[in-house]
N, C-alpha and C positions, 0 to 999 in steps of 0.2 A: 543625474548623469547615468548612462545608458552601461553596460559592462562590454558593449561592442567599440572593439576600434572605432574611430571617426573615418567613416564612408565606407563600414561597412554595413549590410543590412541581408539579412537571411531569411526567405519564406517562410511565411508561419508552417508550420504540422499540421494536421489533420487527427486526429483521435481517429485509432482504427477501427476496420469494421469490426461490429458486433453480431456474433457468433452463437448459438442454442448449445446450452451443457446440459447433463442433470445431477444429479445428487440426490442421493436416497438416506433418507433417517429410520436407520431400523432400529423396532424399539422392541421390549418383550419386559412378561409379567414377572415383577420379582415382592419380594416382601417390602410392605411401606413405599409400594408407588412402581409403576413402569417405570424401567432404564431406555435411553436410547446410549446407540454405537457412533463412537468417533474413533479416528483414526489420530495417531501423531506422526507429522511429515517433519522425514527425513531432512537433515540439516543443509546435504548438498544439491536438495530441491530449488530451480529459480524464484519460484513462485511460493509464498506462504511456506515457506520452510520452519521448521517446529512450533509450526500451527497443530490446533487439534481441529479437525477437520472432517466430514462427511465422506463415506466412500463417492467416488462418481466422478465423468470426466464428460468429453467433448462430445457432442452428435456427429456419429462420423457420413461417412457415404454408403456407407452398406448397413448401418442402423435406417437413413430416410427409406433407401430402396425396398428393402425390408418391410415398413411402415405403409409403403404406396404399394407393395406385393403382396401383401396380410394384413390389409385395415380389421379383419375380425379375430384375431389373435389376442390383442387388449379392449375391454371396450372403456378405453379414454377418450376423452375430446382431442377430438381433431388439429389442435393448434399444440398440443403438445403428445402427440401416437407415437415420435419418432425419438422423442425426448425420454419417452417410456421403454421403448425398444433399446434404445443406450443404457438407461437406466439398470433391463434385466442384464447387459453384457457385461457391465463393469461389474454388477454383483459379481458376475461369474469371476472374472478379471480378479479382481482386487479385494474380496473378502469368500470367494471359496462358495457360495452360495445363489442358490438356485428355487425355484417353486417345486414343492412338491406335488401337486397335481390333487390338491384336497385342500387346499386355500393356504397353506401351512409352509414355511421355507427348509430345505435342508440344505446339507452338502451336498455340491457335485463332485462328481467321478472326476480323479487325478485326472487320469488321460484324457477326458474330454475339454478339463482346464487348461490342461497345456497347450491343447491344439487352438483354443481361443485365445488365449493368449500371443499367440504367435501370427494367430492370422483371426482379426474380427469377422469375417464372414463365416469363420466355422461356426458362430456363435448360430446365425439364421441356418447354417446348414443342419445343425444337430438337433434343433428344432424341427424342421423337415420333415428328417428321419426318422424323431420321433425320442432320440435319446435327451430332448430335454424338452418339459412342457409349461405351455404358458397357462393350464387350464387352473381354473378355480384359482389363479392369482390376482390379490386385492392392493393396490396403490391408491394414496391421495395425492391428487397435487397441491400444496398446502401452501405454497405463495411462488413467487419468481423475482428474481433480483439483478438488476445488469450489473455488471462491472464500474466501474466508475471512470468516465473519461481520460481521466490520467495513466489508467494502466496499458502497458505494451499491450495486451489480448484483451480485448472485450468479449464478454460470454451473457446474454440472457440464460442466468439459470435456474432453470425447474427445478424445485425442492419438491420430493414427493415420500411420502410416509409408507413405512412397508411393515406392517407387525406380522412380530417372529411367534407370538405365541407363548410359550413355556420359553423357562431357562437353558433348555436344552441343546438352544443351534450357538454355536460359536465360531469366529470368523479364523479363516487362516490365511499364512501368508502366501503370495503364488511363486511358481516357479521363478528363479532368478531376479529380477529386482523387483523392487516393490517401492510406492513411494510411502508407506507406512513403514514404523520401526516399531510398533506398539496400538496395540488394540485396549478399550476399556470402554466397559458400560456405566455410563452414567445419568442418576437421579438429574431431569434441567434444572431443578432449582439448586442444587449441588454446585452443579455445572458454571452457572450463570457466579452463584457469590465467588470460585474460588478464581473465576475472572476478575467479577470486580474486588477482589485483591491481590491484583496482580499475581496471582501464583499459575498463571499458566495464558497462552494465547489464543485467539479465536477469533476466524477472519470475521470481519464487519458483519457482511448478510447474517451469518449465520449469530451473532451480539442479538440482532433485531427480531430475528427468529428465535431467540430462545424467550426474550422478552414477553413477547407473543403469548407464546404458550405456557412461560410461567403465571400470564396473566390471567390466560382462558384458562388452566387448570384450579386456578386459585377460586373461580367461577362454576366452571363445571363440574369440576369434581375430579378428573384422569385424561390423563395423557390422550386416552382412543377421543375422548369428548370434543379435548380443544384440537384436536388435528383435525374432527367432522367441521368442529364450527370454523375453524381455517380454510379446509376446502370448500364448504359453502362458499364463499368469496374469498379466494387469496388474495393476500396483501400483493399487490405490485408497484411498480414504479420507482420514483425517487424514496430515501430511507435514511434514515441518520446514518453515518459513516464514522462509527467510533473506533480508530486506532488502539483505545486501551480506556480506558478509564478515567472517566474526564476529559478527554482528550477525543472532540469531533473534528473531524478535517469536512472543509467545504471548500472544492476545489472549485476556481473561480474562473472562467476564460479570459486570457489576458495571451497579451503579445509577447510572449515569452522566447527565450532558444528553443529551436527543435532541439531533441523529437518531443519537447514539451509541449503543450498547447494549453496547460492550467498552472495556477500558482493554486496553494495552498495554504487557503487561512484556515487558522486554527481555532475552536471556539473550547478556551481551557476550565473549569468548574463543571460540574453537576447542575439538573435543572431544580431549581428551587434554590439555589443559593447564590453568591458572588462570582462571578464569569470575567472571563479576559479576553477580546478578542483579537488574536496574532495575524497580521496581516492581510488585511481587508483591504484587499486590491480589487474590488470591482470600481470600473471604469464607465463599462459600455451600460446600455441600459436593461440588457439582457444579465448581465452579470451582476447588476445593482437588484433587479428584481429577483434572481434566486439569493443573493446576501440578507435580503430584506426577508423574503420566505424561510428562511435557514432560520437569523435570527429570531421569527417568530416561533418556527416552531419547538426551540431552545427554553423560549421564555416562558416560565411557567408563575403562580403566585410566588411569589416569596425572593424571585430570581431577581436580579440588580446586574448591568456591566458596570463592573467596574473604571476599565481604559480599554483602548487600544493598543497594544503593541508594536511596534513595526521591528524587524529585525534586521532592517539595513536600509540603505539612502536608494537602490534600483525602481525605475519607474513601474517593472511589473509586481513588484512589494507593494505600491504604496498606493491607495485606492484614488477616486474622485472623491475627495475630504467632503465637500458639499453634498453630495448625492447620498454620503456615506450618512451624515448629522441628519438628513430627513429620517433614516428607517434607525437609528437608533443617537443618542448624544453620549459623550465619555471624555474624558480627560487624554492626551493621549502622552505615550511614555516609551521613551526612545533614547539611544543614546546624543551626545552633543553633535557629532556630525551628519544622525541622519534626520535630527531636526531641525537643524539650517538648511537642508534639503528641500523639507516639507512647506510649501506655501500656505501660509497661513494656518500654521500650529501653533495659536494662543493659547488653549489652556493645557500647559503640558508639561511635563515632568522628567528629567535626567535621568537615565539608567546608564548606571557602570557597574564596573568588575566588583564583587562582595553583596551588592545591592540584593533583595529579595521580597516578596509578595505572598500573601498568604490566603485563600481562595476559600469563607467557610460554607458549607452544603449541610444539604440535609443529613451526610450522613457521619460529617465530620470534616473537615481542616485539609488541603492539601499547600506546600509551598513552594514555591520557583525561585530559585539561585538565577541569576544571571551572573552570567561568564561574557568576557570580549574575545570574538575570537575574530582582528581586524583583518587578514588576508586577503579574501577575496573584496574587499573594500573597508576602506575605513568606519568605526565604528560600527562593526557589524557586530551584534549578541547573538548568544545562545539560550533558552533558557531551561535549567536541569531542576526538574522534577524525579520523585520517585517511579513516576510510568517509564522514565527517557528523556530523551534530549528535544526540544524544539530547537533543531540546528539550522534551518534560513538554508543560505548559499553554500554549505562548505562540502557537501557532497550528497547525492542523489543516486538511485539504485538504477534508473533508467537513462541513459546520457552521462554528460559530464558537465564540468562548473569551470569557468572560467575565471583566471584569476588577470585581470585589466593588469595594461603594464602602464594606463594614466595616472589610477590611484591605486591600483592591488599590492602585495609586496609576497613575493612567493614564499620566501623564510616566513615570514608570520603564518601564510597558509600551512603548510607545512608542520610548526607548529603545533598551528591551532590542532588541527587533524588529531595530532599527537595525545595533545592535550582531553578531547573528546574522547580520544579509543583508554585512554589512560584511569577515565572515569566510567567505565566501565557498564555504560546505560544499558538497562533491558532492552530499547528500539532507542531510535531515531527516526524523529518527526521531520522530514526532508521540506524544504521550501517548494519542492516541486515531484511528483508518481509519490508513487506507494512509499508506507515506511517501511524502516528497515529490522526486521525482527532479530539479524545476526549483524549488530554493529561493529565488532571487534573486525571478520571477515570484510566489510566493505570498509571497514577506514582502513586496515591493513592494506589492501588493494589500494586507494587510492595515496597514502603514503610509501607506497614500494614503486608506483606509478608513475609518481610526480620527483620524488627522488632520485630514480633510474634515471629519467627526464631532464633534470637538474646537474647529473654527472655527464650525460649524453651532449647538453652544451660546453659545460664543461670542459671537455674533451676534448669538443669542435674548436674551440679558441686556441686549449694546447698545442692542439698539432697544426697552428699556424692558421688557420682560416681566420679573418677579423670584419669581412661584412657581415652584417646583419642577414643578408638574404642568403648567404651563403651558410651561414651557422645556422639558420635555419633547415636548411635543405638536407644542413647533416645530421643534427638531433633529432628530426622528423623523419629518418630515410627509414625505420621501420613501419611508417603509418605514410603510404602514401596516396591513402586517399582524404586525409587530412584537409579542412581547406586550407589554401597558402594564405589568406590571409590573416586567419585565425590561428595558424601556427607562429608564423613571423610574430604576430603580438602575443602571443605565450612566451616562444621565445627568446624577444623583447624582455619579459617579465622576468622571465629566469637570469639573463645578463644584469638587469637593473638590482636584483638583489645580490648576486655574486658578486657586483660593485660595489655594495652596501656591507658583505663580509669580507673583502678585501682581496679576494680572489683574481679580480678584471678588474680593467681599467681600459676605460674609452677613451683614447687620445688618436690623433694622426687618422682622425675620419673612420678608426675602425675599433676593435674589441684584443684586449691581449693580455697575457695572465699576466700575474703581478710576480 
């Protein structure tokens, strides 16, 4: 059963264009191994908010122009000169620092920071002049990584290496905001374990990138080693996409609500041990061939799936069961309504509220609580682990969720919501975009949201209004570019539970308080 009204239907999204960024890993000689520099973002960031994170941002227009007016300024390759050019602005930008003009980085001059700051093209003008030089400065480009189709911005971004030399250069904040709140150097093997124990967060590319190099160092012997042997051939292309630990997302193209245009299966264990795979919705044949690649490259000696997941009865959840059994076989484990759902789920196993599973790896034990949290459809799960939550449909950081008024019940949404932010996850694994690193802030939004929403019908009924389309017209008049059909079935949804708590009652062909 679809979560769209009957005879409605909405053009799929597009996954936006993708965009050149850069990112600079500046690293410098300390006792017992190079440090490189990461940044930690600010909380009221949209993007990766108290991530630890790389300095660097977007390739603008006056970094290309720049790059096409001075190709002998860097000598990089030509496919990413302009990528480098961004590269030396945001240094300037966002950690205070500059070439010194003997291969070696220092601070820049306040004043010449502020004026880049304020306007990027002072950054090529200063150069010019002469107040800032690009001479005897040394960059690697040490892999490139896209964004992942699910996210609002897509960025190809250049990762490029810059060593500082000595202990002595230290980054500072710039005039008036910063998306930084805290600067720290750190050892990557440091780095990398106090990830993998959850004591802090790290966007995906950069999981894959530390891996990288804790491997080549492991090999080589330092930091300068594996960043040569990186730029000899960067990594590109497609890459694992770990959320946290244990927790890979393989976003899978399905016909989903915009502005989505992927679902998100989850593949839950470590490689080398017992794995779970959360909603493996590939369909198409393109979607069954990268599920099939994913899980290959997941599976290592020792590795086993365990089941499949699904975490609720919607056709963009729940894959081509047959296409799915060729690239791997598993039991599959689901609640009771979203397995009367699934054609031809023989061998398969009941998940309710209390139930839990226990995942062992190479490096030890993870477990998953399943919770019911039925709102947005019956029998839909959550399942809470110590990384966070795999929460399905009940809310998403890009778009909204819609809760059917055929089978949804908005008090249980509601709820549920509740229930989730109550439990207090480090993230939430969203069924569809990015996760959510501040779960408390987005359930909060959406149960202040949906709430509001709830009293706004409400209200519509008290003060005598009793059609459907006309209560509609009034709960929705702050969102009026809403569509009307999808509002009318919201709601729809909101009056069928306010009937349910005793509020309204439907008689005489329309809607009236009780």
């Amino acid at each position: 059963m679809s979560e769209l009204p009957e005879g409605v239907s909405l053009p799929l999204a597009r996954p936006p264009k993708t965009r050149p960024s850069a990112s600079v890993m500046l690293s410098r000689e300390s006792k017992g191994g190079h440090e490189i520099l990461l940044g930690h973002r600010v909380s009221e960031l949209p993007s990766f908010p108290d991530f630890w994170a790389f300095p660097g941002g977007g390739v603008s227009k006056v970094d290309r122009e720049a790059s096409e007016d001075h190709p002998g300024w860097l000598g990089v390759d030509e496919g990413y000169r302009a990528a480098s050019f961004a590269l030396l602005r945001e240094m300037v930008e966002e950690v205070g620092l500059t070439p010194d003009g003997s291969g070696g980085i220092m601070s820049i001059e306040e004043s010449i920071r502020e004026e880049v700051c304020q306007d990027k093209g002072a950054w090529r003008k200063n150069v010019e002049l002469g107040n800032i030089t690009t001479e005897g400065f040394h960059c690697e480009m040490i892999t490139d990584r896209t964004t992942p189709p699910f996210a609002p911005m897509r960025f190809q971004n250049f990762f490029f290496h810059v060593p500082t030399g000595g202990p002595g250069v230290n980054p500072t904040f710039p005039p008036g905001r910063s998306e930084f709140d805290e600067f720290r150097w750190w050892k990557p093997g440091d780095l990398l374990s106090a990830w993998e124990g959850n004591q802090l967060r790290v966007p995906p590319p950069i999981v894959t990138l530390l891996r990288d190099i804790v491997d080549r160092i492991g090999v080589d012997g330092d930091l300068q080693s594996a960043c040569d042997s990186l730029a000899a051939e960067p990594p590109s292309g497609d890459h694992r996409l770990e959320f946290a630990p244990g927790v890979e997302v393989v976003p899978l193209e399905t016909e989903t609500l915009p502005p989505s245009t992927h679902t998100n299966c989850y593949i839950l264990g470590e490689p080398g041990g017992e794995m779970v795979i959360v909603d493996p919705a590939a369909r198409s044949g393109r979607s069954l061939d990268y599920l099939g690649a994913k899980i290959s490259g997941a599976l290592s000696p020792g590795s086993s799936i365990v089941a499949s997941v699904f975490t609720h009865m919607h056709p963009d959840h729940i894959g081509d069961l047959s296409g799915i059994s060729e690239i791997y076989q598993a039991p599959i484990w689901a609640s009771e309504e979203t397995l009367e759902a699934i054609p031809g789920a023989v061998d398969s196993s009941v998940l309710k509220e209390g139930d839990s599973f226990t995942l062992n790896g190479p490096s030890g034990s993870t477990t998953w609580d399943v919770i019911e949290t039925p709102g947005h459809c019956p029998g839909h799960i959550c399942l809470v682990g110590d990384a966070g939550i795999v929460s399905g449909d009940n809310c998403v950081v890009v778009g909204t969720i819609l809760v059917p008024s055929s089978n949804g019940d908005m008090d249980s949404y509601i709820a549920g919501l509740r229930r989730i932010r109550d439990l207090g996850p480090p993230m939430l694994f969203p069924g569809h975009g990015p996760a959510s690193p501040n779960p408390r802030r987005l359930l909060d939004r959406y149960i202040e949201h949906r709430s509001a929403r709830h009293e706004r019908v409400l209200d519509a009924v008290s003060s005598g209004i009793i059609s459907l389309d006309d209560i509609a017209r009034s709960a929705y008049e702050d969102t009026p570019d809403a569509n009307p059909l999808l509002s009318r079935d919201q709601t729809l949804s909101h009056l069928r539970s306010l009937a349910s708590s005793g509020k309204v009652e439907e008689r005489d062909n329309g809607y009236h308080p009780v």
